[in-house]
PATOR-773563 format. One line per 4 residues: for each residue x, y, z of N, C-alpha, C, O, CB. Coordinates in steps of 0.05 Angstrom, whole numbers, plus 5000, padded with zeros to 4 digits. Glycine has a CB too. Layout:
% residues N
X Y Z X Y Z X Y Z X Y Z X Y Z ~ ... $
END
This chain:
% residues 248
4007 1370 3797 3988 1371 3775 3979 1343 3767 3954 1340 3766 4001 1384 3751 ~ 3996 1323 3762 3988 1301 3762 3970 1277 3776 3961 1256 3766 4001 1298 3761 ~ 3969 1292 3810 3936 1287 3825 3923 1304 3817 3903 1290 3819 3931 1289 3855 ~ 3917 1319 3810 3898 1335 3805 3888 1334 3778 3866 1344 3776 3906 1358 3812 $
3897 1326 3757 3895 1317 3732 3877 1289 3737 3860 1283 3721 3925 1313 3718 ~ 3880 1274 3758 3866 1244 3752 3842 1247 3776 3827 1227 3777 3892 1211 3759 ~ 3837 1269 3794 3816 1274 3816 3800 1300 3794 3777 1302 3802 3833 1285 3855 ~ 3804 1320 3772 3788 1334 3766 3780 1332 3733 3793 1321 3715 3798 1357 3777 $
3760 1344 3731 3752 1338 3705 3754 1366 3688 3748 1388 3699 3722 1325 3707 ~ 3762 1367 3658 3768 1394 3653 3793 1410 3657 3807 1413 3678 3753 1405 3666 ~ 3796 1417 3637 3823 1443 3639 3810 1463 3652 3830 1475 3660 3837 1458 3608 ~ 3797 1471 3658 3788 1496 3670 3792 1482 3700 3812 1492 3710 3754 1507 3659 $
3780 1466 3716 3790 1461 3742 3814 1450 3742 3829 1463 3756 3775 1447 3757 ~ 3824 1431 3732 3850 1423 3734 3862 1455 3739 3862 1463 3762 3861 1405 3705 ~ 3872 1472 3719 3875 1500 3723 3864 1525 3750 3872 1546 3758 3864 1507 3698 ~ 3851 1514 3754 3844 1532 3781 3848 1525 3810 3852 1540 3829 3818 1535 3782 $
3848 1492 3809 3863 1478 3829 3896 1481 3834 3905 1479 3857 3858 1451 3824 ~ 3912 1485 3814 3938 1492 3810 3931 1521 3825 3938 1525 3848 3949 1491 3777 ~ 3918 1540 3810 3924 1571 3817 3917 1577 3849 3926 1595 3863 3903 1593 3798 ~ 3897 1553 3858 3895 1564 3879 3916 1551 3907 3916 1564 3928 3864 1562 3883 $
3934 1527 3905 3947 1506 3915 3976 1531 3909 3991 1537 3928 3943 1472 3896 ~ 3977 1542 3881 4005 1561 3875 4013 1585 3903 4000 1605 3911 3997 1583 3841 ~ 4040 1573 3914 4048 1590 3931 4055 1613 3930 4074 1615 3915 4059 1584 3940 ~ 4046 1637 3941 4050 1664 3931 4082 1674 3919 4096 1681 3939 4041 1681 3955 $
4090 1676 3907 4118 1684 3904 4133 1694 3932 4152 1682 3942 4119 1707 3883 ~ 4119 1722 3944 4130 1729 3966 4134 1708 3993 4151 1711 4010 4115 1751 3972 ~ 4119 1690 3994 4122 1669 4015 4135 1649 4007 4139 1632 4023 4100 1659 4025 ~ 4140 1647 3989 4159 1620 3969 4182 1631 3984 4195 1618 4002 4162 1622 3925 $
4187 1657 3975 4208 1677 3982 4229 1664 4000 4250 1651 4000 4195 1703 3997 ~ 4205 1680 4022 4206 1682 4048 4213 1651 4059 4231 1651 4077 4178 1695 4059 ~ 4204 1632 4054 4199 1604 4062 4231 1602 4055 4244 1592 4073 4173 1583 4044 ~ 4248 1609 4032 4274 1599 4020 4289 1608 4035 4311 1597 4042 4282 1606 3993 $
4276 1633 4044 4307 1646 4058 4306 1636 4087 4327 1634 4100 4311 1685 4059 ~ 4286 1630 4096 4284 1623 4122 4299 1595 4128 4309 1590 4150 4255 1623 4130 ~ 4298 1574 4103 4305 1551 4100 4339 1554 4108 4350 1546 4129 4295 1541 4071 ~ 4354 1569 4080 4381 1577 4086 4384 1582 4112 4395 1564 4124 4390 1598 4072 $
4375 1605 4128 4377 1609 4149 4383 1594 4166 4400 1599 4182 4364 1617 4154 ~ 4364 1565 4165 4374 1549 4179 4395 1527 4176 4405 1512 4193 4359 1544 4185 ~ 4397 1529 4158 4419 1503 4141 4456 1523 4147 4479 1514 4147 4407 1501 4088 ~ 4449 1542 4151 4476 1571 4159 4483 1559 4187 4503 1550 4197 4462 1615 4164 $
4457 1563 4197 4465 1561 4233 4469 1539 4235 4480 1536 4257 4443 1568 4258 ~ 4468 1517 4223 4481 1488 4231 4514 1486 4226 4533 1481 4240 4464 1462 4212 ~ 4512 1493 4195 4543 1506 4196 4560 1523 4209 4584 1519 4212 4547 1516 4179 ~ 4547 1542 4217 4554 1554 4244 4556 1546 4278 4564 1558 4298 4540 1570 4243 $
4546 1523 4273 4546 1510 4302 4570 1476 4292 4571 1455 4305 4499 1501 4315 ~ 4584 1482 4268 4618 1469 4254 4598 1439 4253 4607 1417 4260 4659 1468 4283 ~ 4575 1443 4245 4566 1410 4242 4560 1398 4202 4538 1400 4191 4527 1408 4263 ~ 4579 1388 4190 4580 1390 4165 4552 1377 4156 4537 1361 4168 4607 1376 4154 $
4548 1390 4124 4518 1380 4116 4524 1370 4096 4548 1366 4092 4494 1400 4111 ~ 4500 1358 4070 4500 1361 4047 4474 1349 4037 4454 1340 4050 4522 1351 4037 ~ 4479 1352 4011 4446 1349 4002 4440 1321 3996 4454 1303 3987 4438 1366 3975 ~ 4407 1320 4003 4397 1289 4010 4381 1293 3988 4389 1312 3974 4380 1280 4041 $
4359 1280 3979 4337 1268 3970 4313 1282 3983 4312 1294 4005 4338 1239 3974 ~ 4293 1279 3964 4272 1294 3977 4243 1277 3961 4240 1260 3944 4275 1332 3970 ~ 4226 1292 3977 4198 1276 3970 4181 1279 3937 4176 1301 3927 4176 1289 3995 ~ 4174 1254 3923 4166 1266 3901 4141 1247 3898 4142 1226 3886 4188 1267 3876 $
4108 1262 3917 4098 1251 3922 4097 1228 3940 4116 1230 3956 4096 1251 3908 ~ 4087 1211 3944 4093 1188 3964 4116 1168 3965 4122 1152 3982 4072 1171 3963 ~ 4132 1175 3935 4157 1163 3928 4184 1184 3941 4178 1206 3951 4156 1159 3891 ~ 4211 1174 3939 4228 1191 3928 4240 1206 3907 4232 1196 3886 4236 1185 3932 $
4252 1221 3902 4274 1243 3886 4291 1217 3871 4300 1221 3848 4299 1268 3913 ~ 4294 1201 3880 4322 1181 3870 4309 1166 3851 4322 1151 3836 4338 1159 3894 ~ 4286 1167 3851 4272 1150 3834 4272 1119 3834 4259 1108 3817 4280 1157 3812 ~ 4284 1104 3851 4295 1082 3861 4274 1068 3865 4260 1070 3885 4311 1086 3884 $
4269 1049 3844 4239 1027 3863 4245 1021 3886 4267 1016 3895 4230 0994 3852 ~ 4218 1023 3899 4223 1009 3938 4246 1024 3952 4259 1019 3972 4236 0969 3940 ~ 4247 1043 3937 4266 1064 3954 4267 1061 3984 4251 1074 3996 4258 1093 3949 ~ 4287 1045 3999 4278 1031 4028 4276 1061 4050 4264 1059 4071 4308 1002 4041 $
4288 1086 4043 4281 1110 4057 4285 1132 4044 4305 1147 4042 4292 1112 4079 ~ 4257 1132 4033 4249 1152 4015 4250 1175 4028 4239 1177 4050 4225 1149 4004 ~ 4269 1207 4011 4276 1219 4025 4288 1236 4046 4286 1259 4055 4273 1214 4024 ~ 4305 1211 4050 4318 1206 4075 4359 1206 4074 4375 1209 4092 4304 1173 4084 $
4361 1202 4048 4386 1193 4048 4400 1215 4024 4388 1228 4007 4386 1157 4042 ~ 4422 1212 4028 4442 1221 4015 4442 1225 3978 4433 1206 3966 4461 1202 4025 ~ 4450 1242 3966 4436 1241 3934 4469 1232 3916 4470 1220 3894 4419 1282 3921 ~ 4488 1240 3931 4525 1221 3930 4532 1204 3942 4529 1204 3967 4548 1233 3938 $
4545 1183 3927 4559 1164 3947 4582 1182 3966 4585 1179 3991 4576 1139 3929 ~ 4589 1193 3957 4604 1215 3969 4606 1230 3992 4626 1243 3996 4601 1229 3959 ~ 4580 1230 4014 4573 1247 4025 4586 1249 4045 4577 1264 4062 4553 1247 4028 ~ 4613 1235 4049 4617 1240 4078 4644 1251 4073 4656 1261 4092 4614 1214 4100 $
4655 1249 4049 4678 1278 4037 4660 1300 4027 4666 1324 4028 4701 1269 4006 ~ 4633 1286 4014 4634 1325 4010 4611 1343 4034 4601 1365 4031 4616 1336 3968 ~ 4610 1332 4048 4592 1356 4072 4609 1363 4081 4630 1350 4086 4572 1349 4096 ~ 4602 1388 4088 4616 1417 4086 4607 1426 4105 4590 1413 4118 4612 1435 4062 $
4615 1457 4115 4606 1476 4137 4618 1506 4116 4619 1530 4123 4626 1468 4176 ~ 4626 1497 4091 4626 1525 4080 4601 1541 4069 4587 1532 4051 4644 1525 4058 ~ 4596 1563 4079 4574 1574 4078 4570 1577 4038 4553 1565 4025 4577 1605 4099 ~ 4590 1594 4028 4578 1588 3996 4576 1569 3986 4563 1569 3965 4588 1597 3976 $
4585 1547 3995 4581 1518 3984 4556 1515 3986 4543 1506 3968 4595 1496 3997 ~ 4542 1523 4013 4516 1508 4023 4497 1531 4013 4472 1530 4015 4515 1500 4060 ~ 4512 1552 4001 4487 1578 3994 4479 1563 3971 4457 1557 3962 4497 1616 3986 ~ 4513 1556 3958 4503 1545 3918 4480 1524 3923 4460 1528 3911 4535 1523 3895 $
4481 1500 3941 4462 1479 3936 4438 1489 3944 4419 1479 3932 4468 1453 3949 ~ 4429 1508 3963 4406 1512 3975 4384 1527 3946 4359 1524 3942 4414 1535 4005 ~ 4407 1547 3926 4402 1560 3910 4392 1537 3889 4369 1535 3881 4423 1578 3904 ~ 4417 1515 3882 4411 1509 3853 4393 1479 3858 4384 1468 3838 4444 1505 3832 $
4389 1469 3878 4363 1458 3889 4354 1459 3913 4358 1450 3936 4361 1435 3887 ~ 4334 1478 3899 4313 1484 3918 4289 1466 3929 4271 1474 3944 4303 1502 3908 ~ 4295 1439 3918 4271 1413 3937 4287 1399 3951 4277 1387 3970 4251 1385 3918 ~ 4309 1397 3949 4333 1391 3970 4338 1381 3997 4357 1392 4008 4342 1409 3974 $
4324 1362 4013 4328 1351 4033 4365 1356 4037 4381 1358 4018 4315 1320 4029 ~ 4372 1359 4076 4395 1357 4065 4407 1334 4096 4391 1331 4115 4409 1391 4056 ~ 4434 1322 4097 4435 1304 4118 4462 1315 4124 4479 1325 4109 4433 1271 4112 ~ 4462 1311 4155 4494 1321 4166 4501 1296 4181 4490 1281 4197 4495 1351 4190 $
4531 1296 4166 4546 1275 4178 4554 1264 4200 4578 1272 4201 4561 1277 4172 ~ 4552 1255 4215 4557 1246 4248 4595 1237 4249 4612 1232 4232 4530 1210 4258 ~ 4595 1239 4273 4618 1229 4276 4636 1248 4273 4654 1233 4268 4622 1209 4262 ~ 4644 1267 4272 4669 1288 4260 4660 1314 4282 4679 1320 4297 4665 1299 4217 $
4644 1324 4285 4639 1348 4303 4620 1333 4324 4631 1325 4345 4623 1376 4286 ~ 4591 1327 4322 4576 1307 4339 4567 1281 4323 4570 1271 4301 4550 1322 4351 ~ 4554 1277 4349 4547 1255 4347 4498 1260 4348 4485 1281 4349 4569 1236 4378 ~ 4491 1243 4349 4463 1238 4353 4452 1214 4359 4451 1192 4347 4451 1243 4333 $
4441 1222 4385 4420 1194 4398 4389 1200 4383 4374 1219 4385 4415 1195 4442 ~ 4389 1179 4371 4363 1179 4358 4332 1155 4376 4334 1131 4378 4375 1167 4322 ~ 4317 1167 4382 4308 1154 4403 4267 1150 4391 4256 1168 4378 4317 1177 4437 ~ 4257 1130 4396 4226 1132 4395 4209 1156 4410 4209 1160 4434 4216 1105 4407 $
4195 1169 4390 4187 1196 4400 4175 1200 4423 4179 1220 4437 4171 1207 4385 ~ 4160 1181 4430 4147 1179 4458 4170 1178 4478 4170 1195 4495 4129 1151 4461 ~ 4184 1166 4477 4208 1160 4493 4225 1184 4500 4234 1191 4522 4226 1140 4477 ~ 4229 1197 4472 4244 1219 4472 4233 1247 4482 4247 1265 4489 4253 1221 4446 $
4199 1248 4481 4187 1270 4497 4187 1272 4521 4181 1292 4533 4166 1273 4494 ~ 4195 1249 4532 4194 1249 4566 4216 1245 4566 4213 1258 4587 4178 1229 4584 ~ 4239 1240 4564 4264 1242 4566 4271 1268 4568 4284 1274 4588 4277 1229 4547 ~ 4263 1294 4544 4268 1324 4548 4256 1330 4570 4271 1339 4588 4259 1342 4528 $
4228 1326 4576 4218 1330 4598 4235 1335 4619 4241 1357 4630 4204 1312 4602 ~ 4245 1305 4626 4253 1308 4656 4284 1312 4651 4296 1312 4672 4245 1278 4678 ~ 4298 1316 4632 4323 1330 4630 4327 1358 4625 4349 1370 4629 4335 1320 4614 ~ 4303 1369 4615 4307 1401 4623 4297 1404 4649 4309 1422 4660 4291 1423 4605 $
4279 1394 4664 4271 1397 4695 4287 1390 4713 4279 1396 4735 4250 1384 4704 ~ 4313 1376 4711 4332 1364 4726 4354 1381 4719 4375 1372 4728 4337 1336 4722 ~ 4355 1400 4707 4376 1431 4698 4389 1418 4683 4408 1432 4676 4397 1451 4721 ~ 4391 1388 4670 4420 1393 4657 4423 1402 4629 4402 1411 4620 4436 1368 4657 $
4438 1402 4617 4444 1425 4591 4434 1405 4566 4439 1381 4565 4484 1436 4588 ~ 4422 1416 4551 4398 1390 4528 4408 1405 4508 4405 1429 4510 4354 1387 4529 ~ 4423 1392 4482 4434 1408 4461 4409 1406 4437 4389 1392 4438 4467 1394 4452 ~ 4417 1422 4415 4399 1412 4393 4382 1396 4396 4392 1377 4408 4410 1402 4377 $
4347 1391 4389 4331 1368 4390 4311 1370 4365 4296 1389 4361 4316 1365 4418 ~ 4316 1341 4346 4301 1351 4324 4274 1332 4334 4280 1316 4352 4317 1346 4289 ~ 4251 1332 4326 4230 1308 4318 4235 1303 4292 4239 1323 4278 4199 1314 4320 ~ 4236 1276 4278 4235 1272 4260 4212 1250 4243 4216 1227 4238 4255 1271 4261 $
4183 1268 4234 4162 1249 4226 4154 1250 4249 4156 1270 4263 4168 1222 4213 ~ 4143 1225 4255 4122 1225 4274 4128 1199 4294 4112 1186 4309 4093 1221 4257 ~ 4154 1198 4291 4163 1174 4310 4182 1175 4323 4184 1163 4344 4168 1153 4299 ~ 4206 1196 4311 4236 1190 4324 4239 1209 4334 4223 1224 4322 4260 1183 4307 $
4253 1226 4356 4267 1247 4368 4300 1244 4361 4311 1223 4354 4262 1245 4401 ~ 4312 1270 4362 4342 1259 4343 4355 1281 4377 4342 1302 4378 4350 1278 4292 ~ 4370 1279 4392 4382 1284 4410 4417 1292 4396 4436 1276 4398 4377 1260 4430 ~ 4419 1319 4382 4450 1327 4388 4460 1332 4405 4452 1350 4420 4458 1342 4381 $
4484 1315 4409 4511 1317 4421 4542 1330 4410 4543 1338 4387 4513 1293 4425 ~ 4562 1330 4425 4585 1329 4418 4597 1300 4413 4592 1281 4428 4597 1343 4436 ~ 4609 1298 4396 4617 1274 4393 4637 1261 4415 4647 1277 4430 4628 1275 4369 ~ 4642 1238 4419 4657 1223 4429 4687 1218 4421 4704 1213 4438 4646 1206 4427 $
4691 1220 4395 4716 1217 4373 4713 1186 4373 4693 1172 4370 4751 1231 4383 ~ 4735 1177 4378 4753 1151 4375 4756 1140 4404 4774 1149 4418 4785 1157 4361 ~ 4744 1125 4412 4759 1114 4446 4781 1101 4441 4781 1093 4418 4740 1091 4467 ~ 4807 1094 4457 4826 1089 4457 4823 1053 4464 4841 1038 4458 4840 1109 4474 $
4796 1043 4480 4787 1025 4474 4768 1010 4456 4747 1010 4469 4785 1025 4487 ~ 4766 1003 4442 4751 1000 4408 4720 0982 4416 4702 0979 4400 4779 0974 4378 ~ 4721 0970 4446 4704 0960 4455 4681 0970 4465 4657 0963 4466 4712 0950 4468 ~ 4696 0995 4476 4675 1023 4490 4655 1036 4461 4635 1050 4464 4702 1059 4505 $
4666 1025 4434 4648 1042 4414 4617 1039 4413 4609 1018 4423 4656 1036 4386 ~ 4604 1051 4407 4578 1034 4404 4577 1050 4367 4579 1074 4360 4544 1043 4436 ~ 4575 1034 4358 4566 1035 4322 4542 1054 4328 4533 1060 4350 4553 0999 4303 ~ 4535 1062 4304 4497 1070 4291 4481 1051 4289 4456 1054 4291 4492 1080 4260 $
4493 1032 4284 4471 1014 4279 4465 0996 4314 4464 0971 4314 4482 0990 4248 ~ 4462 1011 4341 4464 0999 4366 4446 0985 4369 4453 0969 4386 4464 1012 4386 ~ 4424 0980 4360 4407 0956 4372 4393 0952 4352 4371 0963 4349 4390 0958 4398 ~ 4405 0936 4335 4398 0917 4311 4410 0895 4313 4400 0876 4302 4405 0926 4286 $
4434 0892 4325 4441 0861 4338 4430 0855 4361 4421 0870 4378 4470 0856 4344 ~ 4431 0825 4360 4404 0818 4376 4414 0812 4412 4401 0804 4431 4388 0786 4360 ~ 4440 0820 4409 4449 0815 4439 4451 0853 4449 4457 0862 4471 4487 0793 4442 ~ 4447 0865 4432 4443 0893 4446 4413 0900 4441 4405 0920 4453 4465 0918 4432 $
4394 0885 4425 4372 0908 4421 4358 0905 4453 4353 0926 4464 4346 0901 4391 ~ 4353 0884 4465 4340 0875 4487 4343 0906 4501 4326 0923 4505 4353 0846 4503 ~ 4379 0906 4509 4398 0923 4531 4387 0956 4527 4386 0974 4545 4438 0921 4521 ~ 4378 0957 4498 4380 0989 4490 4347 0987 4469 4345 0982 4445 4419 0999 4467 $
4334 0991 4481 4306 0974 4454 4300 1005 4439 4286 1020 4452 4260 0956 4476 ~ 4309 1015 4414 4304 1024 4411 4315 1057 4398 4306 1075 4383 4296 1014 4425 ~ 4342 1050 4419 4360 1073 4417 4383 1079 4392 4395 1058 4387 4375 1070 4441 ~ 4388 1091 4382 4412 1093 4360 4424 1110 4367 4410 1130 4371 4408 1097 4332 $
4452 1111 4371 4471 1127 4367 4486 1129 4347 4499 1109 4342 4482 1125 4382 ~ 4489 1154 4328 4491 1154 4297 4513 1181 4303 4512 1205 4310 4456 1161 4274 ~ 4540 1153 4294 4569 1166 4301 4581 1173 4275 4571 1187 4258 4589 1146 4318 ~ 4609 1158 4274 4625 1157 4251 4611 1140 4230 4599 1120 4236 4652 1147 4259 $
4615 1151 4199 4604 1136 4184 4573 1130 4185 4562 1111 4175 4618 1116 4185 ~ 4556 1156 4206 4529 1151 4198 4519 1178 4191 4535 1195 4183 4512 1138 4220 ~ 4497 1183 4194 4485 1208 4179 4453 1208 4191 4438 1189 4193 4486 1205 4140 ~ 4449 1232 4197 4412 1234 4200 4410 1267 4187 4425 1286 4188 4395 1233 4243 $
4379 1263 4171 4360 1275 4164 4356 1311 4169 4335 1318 4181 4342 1259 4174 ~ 4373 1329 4162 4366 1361 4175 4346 1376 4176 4334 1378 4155 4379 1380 4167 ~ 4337 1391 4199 4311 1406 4202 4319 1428 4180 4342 1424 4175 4303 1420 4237 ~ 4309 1450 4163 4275 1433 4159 4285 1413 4131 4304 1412 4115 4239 1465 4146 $
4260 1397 4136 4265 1367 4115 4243 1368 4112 4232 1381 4130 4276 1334 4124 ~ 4225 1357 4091 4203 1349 4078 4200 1313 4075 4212 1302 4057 4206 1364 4050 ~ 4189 1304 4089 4181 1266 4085 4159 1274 4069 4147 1296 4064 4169 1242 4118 ~ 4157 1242 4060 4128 1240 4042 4110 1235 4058 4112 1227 4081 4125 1217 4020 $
4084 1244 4043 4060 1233 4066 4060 1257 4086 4055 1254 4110 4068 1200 4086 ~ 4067 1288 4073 4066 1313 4084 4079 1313 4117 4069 1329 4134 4034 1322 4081 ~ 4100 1294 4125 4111 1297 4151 4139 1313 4147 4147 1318 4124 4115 1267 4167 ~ 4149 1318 4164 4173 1330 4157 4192 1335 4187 4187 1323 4209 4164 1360 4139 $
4213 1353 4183 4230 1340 4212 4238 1368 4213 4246 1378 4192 4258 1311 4210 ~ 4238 1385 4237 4234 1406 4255 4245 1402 4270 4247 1379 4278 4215 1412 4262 ~ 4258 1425 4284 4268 1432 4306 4250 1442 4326 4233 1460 4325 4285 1448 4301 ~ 4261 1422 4354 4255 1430 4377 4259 1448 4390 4244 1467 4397 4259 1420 4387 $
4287 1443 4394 4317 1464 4410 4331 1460 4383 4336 1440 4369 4342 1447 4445 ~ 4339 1495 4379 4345 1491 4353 4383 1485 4356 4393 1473 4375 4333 1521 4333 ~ 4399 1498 4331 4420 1492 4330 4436 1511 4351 4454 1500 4363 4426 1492 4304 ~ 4432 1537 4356 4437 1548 4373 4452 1544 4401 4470 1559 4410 4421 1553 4373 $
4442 1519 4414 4452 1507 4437 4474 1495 4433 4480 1480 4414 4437 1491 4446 ~ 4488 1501 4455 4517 1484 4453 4511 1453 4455 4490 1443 4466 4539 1492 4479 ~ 4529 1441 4446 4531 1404 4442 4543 1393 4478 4560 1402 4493 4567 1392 4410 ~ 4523 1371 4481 4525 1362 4506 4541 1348 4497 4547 1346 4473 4506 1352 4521 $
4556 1329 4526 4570 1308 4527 4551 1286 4526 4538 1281 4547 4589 1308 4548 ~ 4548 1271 4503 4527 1248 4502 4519 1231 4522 4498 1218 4524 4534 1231 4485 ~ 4542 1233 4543 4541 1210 4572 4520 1217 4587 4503 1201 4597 4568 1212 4595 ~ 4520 1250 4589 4499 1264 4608 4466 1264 4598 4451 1275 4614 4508 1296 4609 $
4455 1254 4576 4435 1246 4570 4434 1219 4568 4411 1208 4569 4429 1256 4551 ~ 4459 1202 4565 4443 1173 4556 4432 1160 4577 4416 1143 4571 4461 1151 4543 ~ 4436 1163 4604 4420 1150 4623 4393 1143 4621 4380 1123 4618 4420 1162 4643 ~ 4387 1175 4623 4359 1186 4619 4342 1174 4590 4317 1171 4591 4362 1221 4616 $
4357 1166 4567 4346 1165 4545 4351 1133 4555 4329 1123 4560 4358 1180 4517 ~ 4364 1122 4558 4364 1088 4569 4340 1088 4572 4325 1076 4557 4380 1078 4599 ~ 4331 1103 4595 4309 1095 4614 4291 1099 4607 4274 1084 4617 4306 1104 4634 ~ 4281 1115 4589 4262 1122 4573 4254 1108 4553 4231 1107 4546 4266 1141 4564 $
4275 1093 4541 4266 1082 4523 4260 1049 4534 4247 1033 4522 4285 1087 4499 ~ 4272 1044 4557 4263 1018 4571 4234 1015 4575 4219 0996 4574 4277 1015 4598 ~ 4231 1042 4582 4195 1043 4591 4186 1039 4566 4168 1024 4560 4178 1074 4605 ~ 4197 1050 4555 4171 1061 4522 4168 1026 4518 4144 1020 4522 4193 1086 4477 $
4181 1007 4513 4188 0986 4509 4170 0972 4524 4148 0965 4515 4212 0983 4512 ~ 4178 0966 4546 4164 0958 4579 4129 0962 4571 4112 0945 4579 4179 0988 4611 ~ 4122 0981 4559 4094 1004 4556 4078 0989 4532 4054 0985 4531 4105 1043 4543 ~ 4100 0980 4510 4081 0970 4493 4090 0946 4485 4111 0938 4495 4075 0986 4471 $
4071 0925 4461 4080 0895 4461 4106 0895 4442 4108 0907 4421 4054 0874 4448 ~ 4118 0883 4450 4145 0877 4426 4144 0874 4404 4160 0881 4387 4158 0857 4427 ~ 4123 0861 4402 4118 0856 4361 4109 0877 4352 4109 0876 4327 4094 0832 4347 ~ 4103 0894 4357 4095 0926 4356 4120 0947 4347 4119 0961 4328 4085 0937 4388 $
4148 0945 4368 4164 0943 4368 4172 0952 4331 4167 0935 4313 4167 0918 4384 ~ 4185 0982 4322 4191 0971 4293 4231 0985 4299 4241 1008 4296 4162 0993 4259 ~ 4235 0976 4303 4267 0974 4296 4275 0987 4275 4293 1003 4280 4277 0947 4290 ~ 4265 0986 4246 4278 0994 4233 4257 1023 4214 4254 1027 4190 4290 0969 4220 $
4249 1034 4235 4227 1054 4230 4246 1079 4220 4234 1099 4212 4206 1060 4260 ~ 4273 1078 4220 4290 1099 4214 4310 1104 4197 4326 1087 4202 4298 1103 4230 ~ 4318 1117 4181 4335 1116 4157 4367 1109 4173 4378 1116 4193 4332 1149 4139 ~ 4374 1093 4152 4404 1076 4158 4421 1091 4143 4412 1108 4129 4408 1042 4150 $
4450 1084 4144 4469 1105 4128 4472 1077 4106 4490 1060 4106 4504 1121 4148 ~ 4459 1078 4096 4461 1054 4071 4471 1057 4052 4475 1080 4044 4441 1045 4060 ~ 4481 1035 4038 4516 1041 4025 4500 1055 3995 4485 1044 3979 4544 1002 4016 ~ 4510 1080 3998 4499 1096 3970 4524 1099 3962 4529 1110 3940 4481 1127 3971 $
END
């Protein structure tokens, strides 16, 4: 109402622009339950959730000046004791907010290679054409591909880890330009999600698919994202085009 209040003139259009923009009840409905629906099957595929932030206008829900990922992040410091896989837990929040972005925790059931979208479309490409088994795949916005896996756990060598934050130091970004693997102590964005600026984050391959072993894609996503890299100029290059698990 408040664009439409400063683009129209008159209570009478201000008012008719609302009535006609107003989503039918029955598809509101329909849109809610379909939402749960999917926020169930993630819990059903033992991957814990909880509720994020959501779009309020071109800003965020948190109200946070310069909100650095509007959206995108977590609405508790909490979130990585309270995401859950209990279904009434996740019915109450879906119920008692309903604008609700929501984020699932990495590291505990899977893991996620989060990759540049270009990169990540040809990567599915030639990994479903090469038979091997491609778990979950979200797009997220208009840039990132999010690649579920099974997690890794804990290696017994602490050297073998690779963090979430993989190529933001400057002796790995060269090695990996591009790639994130978002383990323990990180978090990404659940289909369906609402971004500002009317983008939002969807499923490819939905939750349904069993969780790969992350090893059996990362080649492929290496390589992919070497090209994507290789393809365009470096200063172009945005690194930090993706929401971080930032200390909320």
């Amino acid at each position: 109402m408040g664009a439409d209040s400063g683009r129209y003139r008159g209570t009478e259009n201000r008012i008719s622009q609302w009535l006609r923009r107003r989503p039918k009840p029955q598809q509101a409905e329909a849109d809610e339950t379909a939402r749960l629906e999917l926020l169930l099957a993630v819990a059903d595929a033992g991957m814990p959730i909880s509720p994020a932030a959501h779009p309020n206008g071109y800003r965020c829900s948190c109200e946070r000046v310069g909100c650095p990922t509007p959206a995108r992040h977590p609405v508790s410091f909490a979130w990585q004791t309270q995401s859950t896989t209990d279904r009434a837990q996740i019915e109450r929040w879906a119920e008692g907010q309903p604008l609700a972005n929501f984020i699932t925790a990495t590291g505990m059931i899977h893991d996620v290679l989060d990759v540049p979208l270009t990169a990540g479309a040809g990567a599915l490409e030639r990994l479903i054409a090469a038979g091997i088994d491609v778990g979950p795949v979200a797009q997220s916005g208009q840039d990132r591909m999010l690649f579920f896996t099974a997690t890794r756990g804990t290696p017994e060598d602490e050297d073998e880890w690779w963090p979430c934050e993989l190529d933001c130091h400057p002796e790995t970004m060269d090695e990996h330009p591009g790639l994130r693997w978002h383990c323990r102590g990180s978090y990404v964005l659940l289909p369906p999600a609402r971004l500002p600026g009317e983008l939002n984050v969807h499923w490819l391959r939905g939750p349904e698919h069993p969780l790969p072993d992350p090893l059996t894609l990362l080649e492929t996503l290496t390589d992919a994202c070497a090209q994507y890299a290789d393809s365009a100029e470096q200063s172009d290059l945005d690194h930090d085009s993706v929401a971080w698990p930032l200390s909320r």
